[in-house]
C-alpha positions as CSV (number, residue, x, y, z in Angstrom):
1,X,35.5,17.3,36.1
2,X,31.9,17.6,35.7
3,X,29.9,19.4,38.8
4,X,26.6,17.9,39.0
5,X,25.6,21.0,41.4
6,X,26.7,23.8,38.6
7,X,24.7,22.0,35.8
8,X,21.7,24.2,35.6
9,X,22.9,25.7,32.1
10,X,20.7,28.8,32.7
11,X,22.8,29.9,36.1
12,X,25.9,30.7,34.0
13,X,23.8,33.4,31.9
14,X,21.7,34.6,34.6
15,X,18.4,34.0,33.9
16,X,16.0,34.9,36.6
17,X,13.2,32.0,37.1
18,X,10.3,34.5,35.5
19,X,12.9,35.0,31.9
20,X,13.1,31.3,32.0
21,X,9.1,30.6,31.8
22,X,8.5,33.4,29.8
23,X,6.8,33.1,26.3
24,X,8.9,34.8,23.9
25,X,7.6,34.0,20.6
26,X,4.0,35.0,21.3
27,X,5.8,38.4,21.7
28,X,6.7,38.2,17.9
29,X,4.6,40.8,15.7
30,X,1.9,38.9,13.8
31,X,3.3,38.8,10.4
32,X,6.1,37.0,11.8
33,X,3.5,34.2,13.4
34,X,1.5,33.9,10.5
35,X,4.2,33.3,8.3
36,X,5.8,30.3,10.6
37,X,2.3,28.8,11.0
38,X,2.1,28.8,7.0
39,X,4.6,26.6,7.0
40,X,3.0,24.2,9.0
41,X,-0.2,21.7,7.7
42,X,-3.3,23.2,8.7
43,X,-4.1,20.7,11.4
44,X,-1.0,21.7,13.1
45,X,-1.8,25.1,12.7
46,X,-5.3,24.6,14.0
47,X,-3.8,23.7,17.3
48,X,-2.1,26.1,18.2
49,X,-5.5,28.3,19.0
50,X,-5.2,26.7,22.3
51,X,-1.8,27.9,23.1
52,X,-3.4,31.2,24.6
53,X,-5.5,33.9,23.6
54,X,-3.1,35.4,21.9
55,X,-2.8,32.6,19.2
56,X,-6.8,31.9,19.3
57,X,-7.2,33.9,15.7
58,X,-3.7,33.2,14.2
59,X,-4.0,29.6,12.3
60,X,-7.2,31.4,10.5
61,X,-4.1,33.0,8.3
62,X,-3.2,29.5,7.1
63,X,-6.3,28.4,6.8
64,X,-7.0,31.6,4.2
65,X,-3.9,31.7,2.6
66,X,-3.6,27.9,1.9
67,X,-4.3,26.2,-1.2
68,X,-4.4,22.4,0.0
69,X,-7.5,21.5,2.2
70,X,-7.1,18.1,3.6
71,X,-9.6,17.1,5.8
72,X,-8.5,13.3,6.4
73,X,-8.6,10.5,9.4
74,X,-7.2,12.7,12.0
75,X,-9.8,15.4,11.4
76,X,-13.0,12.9,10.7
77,X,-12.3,10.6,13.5
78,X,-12.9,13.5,16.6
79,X,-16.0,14.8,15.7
80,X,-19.8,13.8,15.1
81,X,-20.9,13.9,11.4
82,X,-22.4,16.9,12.6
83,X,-19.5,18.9,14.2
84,X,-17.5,17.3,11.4
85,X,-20.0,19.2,8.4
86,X,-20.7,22.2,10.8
87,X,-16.7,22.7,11.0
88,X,-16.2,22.3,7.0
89,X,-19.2,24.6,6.3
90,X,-17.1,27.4,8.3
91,X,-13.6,26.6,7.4
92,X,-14.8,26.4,3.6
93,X,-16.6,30.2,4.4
94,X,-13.5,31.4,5.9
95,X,-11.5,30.6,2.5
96,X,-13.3,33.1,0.2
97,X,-13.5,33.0,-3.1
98,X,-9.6,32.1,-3.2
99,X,-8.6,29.3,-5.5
100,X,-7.9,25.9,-4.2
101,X,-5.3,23.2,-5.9
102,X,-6.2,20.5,-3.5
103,X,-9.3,19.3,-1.9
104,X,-10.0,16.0,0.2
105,X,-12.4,14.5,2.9
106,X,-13.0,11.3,4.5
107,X,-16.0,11.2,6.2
108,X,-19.0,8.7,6.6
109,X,-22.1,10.3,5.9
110,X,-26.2,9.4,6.4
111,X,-28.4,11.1,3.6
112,X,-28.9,13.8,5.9
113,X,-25.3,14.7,4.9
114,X,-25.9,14.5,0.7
115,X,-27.2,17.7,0.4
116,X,-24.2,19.4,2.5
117,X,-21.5,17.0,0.6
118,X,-23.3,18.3,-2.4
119,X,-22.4,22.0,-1.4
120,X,-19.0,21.2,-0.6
121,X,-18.3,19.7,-4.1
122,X,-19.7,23.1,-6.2
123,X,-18.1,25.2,-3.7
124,X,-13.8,23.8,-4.4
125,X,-15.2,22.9,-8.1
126,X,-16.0,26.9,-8.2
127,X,-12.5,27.5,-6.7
128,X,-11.1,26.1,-9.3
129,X,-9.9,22.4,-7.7
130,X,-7.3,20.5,-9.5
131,X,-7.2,17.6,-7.1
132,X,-10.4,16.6,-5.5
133,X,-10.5,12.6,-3.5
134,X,-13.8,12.5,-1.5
135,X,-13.6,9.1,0.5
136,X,-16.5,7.9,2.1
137,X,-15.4,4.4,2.9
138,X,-15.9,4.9,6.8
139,X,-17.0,1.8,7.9
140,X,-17.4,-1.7,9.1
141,X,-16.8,-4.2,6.1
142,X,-17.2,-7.8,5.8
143,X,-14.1,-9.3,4.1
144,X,-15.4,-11.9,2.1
145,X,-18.7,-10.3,1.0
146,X,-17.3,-6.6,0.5
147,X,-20.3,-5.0,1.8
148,X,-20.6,-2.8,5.2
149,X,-22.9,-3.3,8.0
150,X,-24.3,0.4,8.4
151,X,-26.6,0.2,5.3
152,X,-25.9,3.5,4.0
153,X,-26.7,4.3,0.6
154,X,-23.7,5.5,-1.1
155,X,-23.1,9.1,-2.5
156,X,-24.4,9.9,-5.7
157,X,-21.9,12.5,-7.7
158,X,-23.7,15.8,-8.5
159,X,-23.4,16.8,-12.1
160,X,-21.6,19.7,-11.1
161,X,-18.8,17.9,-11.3
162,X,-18.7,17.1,-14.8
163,X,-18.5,20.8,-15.9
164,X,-15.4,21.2,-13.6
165,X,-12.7,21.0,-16.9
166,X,-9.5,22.2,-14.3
167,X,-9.3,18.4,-12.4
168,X,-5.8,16.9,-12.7
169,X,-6.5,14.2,-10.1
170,X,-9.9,12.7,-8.6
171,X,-10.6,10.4,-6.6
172,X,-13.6,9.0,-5.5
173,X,-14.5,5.7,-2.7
174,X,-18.1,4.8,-2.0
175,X,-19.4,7.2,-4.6
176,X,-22.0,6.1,-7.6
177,X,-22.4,8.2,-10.7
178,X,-25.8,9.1,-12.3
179,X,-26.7,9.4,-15.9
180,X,-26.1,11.0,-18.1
181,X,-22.7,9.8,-17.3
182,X,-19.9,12.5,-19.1
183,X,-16.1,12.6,-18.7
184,X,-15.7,14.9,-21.9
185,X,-14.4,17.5,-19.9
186,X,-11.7,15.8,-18.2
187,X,-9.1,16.4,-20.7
188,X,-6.6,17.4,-18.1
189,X,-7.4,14.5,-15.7
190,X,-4.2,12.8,-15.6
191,X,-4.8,10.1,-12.1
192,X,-7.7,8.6,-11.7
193,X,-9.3,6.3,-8.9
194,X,-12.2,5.0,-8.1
195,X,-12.7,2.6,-5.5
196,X,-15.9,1.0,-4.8
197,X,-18.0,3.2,-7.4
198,X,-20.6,1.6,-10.0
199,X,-18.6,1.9,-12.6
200,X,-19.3,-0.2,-16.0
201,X,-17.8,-0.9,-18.9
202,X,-19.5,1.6,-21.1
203,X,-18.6,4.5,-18.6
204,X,-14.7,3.1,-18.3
205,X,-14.2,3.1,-22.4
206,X,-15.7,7.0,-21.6
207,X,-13.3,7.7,-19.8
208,X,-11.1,6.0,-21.7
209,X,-12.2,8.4,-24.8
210,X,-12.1,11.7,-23.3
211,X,-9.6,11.5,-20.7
212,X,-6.6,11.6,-23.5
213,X,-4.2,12.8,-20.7
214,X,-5.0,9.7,-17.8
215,X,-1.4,8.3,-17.0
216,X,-2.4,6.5,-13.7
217,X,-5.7,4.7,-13.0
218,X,-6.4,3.0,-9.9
219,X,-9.9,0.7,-10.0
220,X,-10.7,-1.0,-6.5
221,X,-13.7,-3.0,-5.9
222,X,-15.6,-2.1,-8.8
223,X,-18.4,-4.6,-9.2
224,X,-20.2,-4.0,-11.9
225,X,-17.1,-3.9,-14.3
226,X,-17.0,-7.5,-16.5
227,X,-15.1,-7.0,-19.5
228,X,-12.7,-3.9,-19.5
229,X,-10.0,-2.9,-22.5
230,X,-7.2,-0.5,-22.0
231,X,-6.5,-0.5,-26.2
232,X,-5.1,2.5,-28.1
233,X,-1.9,3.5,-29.3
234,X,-2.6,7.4,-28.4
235,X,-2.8,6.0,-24.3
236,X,-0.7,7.8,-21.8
237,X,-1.1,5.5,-19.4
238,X,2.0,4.8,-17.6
239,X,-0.2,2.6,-14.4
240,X,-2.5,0.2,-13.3
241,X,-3.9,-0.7,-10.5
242,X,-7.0,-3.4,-10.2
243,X,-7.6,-4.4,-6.9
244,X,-10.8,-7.3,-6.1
245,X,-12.9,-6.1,-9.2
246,X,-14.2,-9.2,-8.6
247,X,-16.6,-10.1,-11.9
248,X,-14.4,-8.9,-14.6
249,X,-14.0,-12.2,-16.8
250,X,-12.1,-10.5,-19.8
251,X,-9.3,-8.4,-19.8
252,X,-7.6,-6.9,-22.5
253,X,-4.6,-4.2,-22.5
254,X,-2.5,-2.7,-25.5
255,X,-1.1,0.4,-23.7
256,X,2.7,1.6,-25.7
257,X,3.9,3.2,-22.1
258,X,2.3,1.2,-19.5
259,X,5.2,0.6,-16.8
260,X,3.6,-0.5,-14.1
261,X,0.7,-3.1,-13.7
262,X,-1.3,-4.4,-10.5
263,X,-3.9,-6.6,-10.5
264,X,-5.0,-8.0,-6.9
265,X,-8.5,-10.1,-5.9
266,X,-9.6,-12.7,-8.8
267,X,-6.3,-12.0,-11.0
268,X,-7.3,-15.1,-13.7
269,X,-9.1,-14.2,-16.1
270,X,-10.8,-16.8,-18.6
271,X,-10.0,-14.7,-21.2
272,X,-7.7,-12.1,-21.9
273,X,-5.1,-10.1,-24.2
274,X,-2.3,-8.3,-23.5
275,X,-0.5,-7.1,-26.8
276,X,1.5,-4.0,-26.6
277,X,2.7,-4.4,-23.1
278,X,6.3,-4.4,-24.0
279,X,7.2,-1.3,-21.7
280,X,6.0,-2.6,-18.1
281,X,8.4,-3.0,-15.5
282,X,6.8,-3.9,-12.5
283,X,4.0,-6.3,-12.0
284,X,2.2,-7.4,-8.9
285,X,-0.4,-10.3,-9.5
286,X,-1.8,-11.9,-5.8
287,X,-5.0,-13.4,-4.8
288,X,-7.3,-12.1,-2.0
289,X,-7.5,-15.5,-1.1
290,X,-6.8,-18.9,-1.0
291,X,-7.3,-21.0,-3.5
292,X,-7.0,-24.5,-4.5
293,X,-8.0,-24.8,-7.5
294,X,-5.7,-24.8,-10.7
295,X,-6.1,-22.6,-13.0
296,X,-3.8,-22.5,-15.8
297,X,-4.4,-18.8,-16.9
298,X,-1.9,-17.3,-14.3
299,X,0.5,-18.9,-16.0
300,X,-0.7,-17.5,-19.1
301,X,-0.3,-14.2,-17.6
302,X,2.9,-14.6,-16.2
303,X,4.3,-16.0,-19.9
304,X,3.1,-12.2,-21.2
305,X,5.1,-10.5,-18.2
306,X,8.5,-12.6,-18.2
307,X,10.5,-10.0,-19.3
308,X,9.4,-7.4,-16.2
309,X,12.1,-6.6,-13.8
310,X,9.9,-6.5,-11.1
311,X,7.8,-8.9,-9.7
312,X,5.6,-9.6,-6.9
313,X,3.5,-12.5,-6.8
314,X,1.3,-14.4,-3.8
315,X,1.0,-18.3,-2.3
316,X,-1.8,-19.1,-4.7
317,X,0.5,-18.1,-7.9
318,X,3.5,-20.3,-6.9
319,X,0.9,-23.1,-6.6
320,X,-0.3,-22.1,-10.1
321,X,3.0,-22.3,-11.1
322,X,3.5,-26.3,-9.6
323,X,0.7,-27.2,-11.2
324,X,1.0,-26.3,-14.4
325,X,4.1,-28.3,-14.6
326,X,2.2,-31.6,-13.8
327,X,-0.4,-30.3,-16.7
328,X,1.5,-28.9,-19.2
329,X,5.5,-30.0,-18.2
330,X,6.7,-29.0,-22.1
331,X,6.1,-25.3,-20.3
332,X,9.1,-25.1,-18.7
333,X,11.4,-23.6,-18.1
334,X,9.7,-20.3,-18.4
335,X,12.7,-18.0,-18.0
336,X,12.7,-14.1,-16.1
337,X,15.7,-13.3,-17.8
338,X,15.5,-9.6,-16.9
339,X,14.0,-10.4,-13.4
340,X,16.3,-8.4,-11.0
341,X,13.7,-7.8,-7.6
342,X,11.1,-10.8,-7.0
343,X,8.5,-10.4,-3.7
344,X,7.0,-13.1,-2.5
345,X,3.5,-12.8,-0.2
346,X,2.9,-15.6,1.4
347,X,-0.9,-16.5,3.5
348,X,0.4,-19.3,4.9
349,X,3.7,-21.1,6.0
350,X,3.6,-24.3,5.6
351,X,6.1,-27.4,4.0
352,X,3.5,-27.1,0.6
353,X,4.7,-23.0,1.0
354,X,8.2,-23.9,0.7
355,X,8.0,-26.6,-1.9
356,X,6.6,-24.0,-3.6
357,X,8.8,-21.5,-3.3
358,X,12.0,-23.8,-4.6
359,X,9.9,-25.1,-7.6
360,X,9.0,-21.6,-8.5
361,X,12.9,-20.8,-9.3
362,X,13.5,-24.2,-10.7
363,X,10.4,-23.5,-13.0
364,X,11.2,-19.7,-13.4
365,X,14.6,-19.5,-13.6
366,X,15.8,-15.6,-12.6
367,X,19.5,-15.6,-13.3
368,X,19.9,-12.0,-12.6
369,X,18.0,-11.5,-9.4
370,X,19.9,-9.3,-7.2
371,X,16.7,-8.3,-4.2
372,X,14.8,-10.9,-3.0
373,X,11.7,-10.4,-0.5
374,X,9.6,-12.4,1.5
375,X,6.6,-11.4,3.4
376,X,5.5,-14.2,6.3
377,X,1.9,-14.0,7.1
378,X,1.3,-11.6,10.2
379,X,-1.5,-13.8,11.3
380,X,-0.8,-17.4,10.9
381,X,-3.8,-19.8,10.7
382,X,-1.9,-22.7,10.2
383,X,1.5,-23.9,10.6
384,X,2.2,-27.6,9.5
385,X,5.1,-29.5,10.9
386,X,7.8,-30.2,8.4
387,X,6.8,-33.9,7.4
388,X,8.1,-34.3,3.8
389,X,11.7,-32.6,4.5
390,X,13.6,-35.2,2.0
391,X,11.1,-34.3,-0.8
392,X,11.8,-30.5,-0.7
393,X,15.8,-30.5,-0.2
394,X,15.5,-32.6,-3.1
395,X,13.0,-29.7,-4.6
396,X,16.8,-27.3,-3.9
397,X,19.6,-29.6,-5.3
398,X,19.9,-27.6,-8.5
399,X,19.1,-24.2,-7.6
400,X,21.7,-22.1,-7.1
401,X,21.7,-18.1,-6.9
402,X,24.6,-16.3,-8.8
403,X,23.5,-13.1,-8.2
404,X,21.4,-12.8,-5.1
405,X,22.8,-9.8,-3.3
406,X,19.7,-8.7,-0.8
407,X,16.8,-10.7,1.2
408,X,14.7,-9.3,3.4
409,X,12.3,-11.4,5.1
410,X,9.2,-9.8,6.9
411,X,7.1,-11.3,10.0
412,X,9.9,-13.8,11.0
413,X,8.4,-15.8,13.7
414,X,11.7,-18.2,14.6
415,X,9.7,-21.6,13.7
416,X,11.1,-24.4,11.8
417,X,10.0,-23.4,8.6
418,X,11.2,-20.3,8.8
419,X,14.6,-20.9,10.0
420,X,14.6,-23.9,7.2
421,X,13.9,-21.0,4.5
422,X,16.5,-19.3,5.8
423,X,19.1,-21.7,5.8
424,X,17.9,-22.5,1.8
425,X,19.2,-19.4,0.8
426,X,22.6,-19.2,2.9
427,X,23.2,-22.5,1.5
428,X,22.7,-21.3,-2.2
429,X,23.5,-17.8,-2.4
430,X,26.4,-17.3,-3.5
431,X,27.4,-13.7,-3.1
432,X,24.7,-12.8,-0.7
433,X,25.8,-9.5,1.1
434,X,23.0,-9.3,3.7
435,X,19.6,-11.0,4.8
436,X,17.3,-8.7,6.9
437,X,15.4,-10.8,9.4
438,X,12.1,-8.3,10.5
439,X,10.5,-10.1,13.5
440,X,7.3,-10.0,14.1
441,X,5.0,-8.9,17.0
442,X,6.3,-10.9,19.5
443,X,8.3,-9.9,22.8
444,X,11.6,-9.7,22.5
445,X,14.2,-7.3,23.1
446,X,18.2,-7.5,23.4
447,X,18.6,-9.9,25.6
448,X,15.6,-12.1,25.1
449,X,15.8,-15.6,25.6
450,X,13.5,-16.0,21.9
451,X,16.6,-14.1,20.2
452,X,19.2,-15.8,21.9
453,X,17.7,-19.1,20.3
454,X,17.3,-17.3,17.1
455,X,20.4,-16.0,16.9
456,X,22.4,-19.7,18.1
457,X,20.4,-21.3,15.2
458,X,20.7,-18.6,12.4
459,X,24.7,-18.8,13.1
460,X,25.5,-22.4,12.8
461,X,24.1,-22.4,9.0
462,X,26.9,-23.1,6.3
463,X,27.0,-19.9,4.2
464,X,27.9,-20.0,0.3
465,X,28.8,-16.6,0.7
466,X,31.8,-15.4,3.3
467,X,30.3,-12.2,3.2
468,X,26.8,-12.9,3.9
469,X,25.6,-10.9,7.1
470,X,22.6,-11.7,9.3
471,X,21.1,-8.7,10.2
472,X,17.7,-9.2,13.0
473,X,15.8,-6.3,13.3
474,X,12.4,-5.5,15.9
475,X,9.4,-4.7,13.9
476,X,9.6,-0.9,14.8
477,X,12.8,-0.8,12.8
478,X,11.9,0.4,9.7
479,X,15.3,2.2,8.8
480,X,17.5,-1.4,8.4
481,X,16.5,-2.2,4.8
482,X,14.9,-0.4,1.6
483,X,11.3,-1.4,0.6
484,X,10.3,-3.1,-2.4
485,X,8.9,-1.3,-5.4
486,X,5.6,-2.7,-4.2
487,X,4.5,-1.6,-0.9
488,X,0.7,-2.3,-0.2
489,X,-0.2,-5.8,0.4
490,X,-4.3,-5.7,-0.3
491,X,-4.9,-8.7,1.0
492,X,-4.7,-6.6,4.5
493,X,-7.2,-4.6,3.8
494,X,-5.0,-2.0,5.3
495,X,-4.8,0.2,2.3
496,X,-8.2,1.8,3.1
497,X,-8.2,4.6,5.4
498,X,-10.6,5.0,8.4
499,X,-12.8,1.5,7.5
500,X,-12.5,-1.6,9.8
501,X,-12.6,-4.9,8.3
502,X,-14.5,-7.7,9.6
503,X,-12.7,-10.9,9.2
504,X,-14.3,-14.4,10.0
505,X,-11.5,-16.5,10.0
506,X,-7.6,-17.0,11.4
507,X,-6.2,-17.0,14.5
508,X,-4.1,-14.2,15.1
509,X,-0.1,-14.6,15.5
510,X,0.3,-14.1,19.7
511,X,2.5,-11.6,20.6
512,X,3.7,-8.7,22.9
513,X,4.9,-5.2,22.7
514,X,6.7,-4.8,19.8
515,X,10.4,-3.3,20.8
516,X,12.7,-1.6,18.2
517,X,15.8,-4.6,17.5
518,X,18.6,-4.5,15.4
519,X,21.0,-7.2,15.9
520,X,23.4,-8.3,13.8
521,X,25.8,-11.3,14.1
522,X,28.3,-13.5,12.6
């Protein structure tokens, strides 16, 4: 039996109080330290200088030894500008001349900071840098506008850069470039972004040129781009990614191993070609916002990707995809016939939401989807009653899933449009294994009386499939389900590290603490 007054473990070795508290790995020789604190990242290792005095010196060995210098949001965000350039001028000094792989900074500078930015770029190019990302996006930035409030002028590249001919990766946010603009020497440069730079056409088919090795190029917010081509049967490029390059009109891509293709912001494009873009497997085409208008060339796009077996695609789409029935009916169907994982991004939830939704796969028929997943707005601006119910079960009659396996639906609030969703697929799914339900933000644990309701109205649903589980997870749960192939949802401006976006609009979702949750039920 257990003896709650004989549980001090230490009593049955006898271990004096003083042994307890001792610090025995201090005691270690310093080869031994240096080599567990190389092991660590060097902001880790940093830390430990304030263990004692004896570790004041020791993290220096990382520092000098390492060949990966990441000065990111954790670092930046502690310091002034100046403590922040004061503590890179000595950390770069304590390096040497050793080489350097990797190189990266985020960091909002004032032209007081060029000149030391400047510095800092000859000194890893010297070194040898293969990866270099200098991010200067810091900020307050106004959603619809996509300008900041501080005024700063951005950072103009030195030309030292160019004669660096050892980059494998670079990447560059709130950065211009200055004539004469030269990419000849990035042969190696296989990955490639650039996200808010003034990049134009000319300087894209240079890179284009020159860079014969680029496999991934990323292009976000870069306004001065109008009409780009990605042509050219000697391109390695394997990805895409286009996020709100807002005045590009004309697209055109021929690329023989392009896989995977994203294109977020103004995605319809008045005119453009895609010819050779038989390899791609994934595509993810979403608006940054909401709009009303028809515009017939999404479904032109779409018609060029139908044979992708991943998809991801927004509100505004599926309305594109309504519309042009009424316009052009002798369309349809428009079959995914390898379609086997669909994403669905929704803005809003509302009965026009799910009419969509169940005219999408009436119009699109996917008989091989197997992963289905559907992301609920986080902040809901408007959530309309369910007034024309008879017009969209009518809108489900003849759908029916054969092979729908896996659903995962994100930011599940409980309403009525929700819970009608749900039932949709229960009721026409018929081998569904298992529907993940992530809640949202709102307070509920175990025993709340929000699950309870939930969980009564989720289980009186008629199920095609025997099998089908309901599994209701808390929005700290992130080990319940996999993730879809795509991850970043742009529209959230959350892919941009250390700037704050201003938005002018919505009214936030209300909610609580969010409390880990995984429930499931019959």
């Amino acid at each position: 039996m257990y003896n709650q007054s004989n549980s001090n473990p230490f009593s049955s070795i006898g271990l004096t109080e003083r042994e307890r508290g001792e610090d025995r790995i201090s005691l270690l020789p310093n080869e031994i330290l240096q080599s567990i604190l190389c092991l660590l990242p060097l902001k880790y290792a940093i830390r430990t200088s304030t263990l004692s005095k004896r570790w004041t010196q020791l993290w220096q060995f990382n520092l000098i030894s390492s060949t990966c210098l990441q000065f990111g949001e954790d670092f930046s965000c502690n310091q002034s500008p100046h403590q922040f350039a004061a503590t890179l001028d000595r950390y770069l000094q304590l390096h040497g001349n050793r080489n350097l792989d990797k190189f990266g900074i985020l960091f909002s500078p004032f032209d007081i900071f060029f000149p030391n930015l400047e510095k800092w770029v000859a000194t890893v190019i010297a070194k040898g840098v293969k990866e270099l990302e200098i991010d200067l996006s810091q900020g307050v930035l106004l959603s619809f506008t996509q300008t900041y409030l501080d005024g700063r002028k951005p950072f103009v590249i030195p030309n030292a850069l160019f004669n660096d001919n050892s980059l494998t990766h670079l990447s560059l946010a709130r950065c211009n470039f200055s004539d004469p603009f030269d990419f000849s020497n990035f042969v190696g440069l296989s990955s490639l972004s650039l996200d808010e730079v003034n990049l134009t056409d000319e300087m894209l088919t240079n890179i284009l040129q020159h860079c014969v090795s680029l496999e991934n190029i990323f292009l976000k917010r870069c306004n001065y781009l109008s009409v780009v081509k990605f042509v050219g049967d000697k391109l390695k490029l394997q990805k895409l990614v286009m996020v709100d390059c807002r005045f590009v009109y004309d697209m055109e891509i021929s690329a023989p191993k392009l896989e995977s293709f994203v294109c977020h912001g103004f995605t319809f494009f008045p005119a453009h070609v895609f010819g050779n873009v038989s390899k791609v497997n994934d595509i993810y085409l979403c608006s940054s916002v909401s709009e009303e208008q028809y515009d017939e060339d999404f479904f032109r796009i779409l018609s060029d990707f139908s044979h992708v077996n991943v998809l991801t695609i927004c509100s505004c789409c599926l309305m594109h995809v309504v519309e042009e029935e009424e316009y052009n009916e002798d369309d349809f169907p428009l079959e995914l016939h390898n379609l086997q994982e669909l994403q669905l991004v929704l803005y809003t939830i509302s009965e026009d939401d799910i009419y969509c939704i169940f005219s999408f796969f009436r119009l699109c028929p996917s008989p091989f989807l197997e992963i289905l997943f559907i992301q609920l707005p986080s902040n809901i601006y408007e959530q309309s009653d369910i007034s024309d119910s008879v017009t969209a079960e009518k809108n489900t009659q003849d759908i029916v899933f054969r092979n729908l396996r896996w659903i995962k639906i994100t930011n599940f609030g409980g309403s009525p449009l929700e819970l009608k969703l749900v039932k949709v697929f229960l009721e026409k799914a018929t081998v569904l294994e298992s529907i993940y339900i992530l809640m949202n933000q709102c307070d509920i644990s175990n025993n709340s009386l929000p699950l309870r309701i939930i969980q009564g109205q989720l289980s009186v649903i008629p199920k095609a499939s025997k099998d089908a589980h309901i599994v209701i997870c808390g929005p700290l749960d992130d080990d319940c389900t996999v993730s879809p192939t795509h991850t970043s949802y742009y529209h959230q401006e959350k892919y941009r590290k250390g700037t704050t976006m201003y938005h002018d609009y919505g009214i936030p979702r209300l909610g609580g603490e969010s409390i880990p949750l995984n429930q499931e039920f019959l």
